[in-house]
N, C-alpha and C positions, 0 to 999 in steps of 0.2 A: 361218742358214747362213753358213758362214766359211771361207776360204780361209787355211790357216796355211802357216808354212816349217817344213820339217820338223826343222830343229836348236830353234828355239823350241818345236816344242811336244815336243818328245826333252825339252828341259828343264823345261818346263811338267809333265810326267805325273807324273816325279820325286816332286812334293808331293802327288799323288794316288795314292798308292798303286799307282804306273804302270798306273791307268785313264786312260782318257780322259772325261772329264765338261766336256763342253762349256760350260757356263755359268763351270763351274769355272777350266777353262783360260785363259777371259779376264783372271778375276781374278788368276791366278798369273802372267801375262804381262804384265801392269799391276803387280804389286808385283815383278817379274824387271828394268822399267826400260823394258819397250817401250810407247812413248808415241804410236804414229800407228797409224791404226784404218780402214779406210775403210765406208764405208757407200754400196751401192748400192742407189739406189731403184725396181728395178726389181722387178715383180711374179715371184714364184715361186709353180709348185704343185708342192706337195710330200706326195704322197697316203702319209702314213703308217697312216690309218685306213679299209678302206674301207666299216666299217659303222658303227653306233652302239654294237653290245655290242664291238665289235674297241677302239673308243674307250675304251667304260669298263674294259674289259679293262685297256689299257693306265693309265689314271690308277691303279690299284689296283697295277698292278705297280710304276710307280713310286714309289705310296708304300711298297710294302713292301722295294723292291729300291734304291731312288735313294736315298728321304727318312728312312728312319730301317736300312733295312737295311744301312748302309755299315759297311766294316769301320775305316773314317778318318774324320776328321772333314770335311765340305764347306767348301769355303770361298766358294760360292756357296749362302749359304741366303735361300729363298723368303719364310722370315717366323719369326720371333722369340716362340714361346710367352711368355718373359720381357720382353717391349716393351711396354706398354700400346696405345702405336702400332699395333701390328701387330697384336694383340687388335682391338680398334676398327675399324680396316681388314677384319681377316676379320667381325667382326661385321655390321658394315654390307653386305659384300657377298653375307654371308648374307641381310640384310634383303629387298637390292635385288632379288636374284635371286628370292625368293619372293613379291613383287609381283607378277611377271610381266607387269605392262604397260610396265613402262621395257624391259626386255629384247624386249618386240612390238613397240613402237615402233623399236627399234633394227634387228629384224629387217624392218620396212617399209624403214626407212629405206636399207640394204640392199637391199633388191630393188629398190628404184626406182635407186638408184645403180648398181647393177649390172645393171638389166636383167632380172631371173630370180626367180624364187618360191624360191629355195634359202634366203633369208633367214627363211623364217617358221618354220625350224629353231631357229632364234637363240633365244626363248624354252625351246623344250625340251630342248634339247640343255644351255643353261646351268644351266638346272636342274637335271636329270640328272646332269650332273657335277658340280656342288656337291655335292649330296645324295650320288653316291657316294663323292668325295672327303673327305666329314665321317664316312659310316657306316667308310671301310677306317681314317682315323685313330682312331675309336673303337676299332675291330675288332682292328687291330693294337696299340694301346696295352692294351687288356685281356685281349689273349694274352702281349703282354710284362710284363704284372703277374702273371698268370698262373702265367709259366715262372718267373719271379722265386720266387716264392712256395714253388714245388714245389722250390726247392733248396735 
């Protein structure tokens, strides 16, 4: 969550195809020259999802609409098909997630901090959305080969 001025991000959208792309926008206000940032640490809820298929809904439309449906290029991107780095990075957190005990762990560890049994989601819910997030990049990369193909 961010609090902008409205002549910066007026200039900001500019190199967005005058979207607004929040992750986006930082980084075009950062190469615009503005250099002070603040960061409050105060707890926010901010209920965009409020079930599980509303969730995976949302990951899938992001990747077909945010991560590869843009009509410009991002200039906040999440990870680097051509990085070895980033390769390796999604690999492994493929791994971890399919463990499923580091992510229970994480989810105890969770509830005891917080108080509440909401954390024993943290396994499935990270799973879940791994696995949809890998089937909709399959899904939509081999419709885009697809359409490719047919012209």
């Amino acid at each position: 969550m961010g609090l902008f001025r409205r002549a910066a991000v007026a200039e900001s959208v500019k190199y967005q195809g005058n979207k607004f792309m929040d992750l986006d926008n930082l980084v075009h206000l950062v190469r615009l020259g503005y250099k002070y940032f603040a960061y409050v640490d105060v707890g926010l809820y901010h209920d965009v999802t409020p079930n599980l298929k509303t969730l995976l809904k949302k990951r899938l439309r992001n990747i077909s609409k945010n991560y590869l449906g843009q009509g410009f290029k991002r200039s906040y991107i999440w990870f680097n098909l051509k990085s070895w780095r980033d390769v390796v990075k999604i690999i492994l957190w493929i791994i971890y997630v399919h463990l499923f005990v580091p992510e229970l762990v994480r989810g105890i560890y969770k509830c005891i901090k917080n108080r509440t049994w909401v954390g024993m989601y943290q396994p499935v819910v990270s799973l879940l959305e791994t696995d949809v997030i890998i089937g909709g990049f399959v899904y939509y990369y081999l419709i885009n080969k697809f359409n490719e193909k047919r012209k």
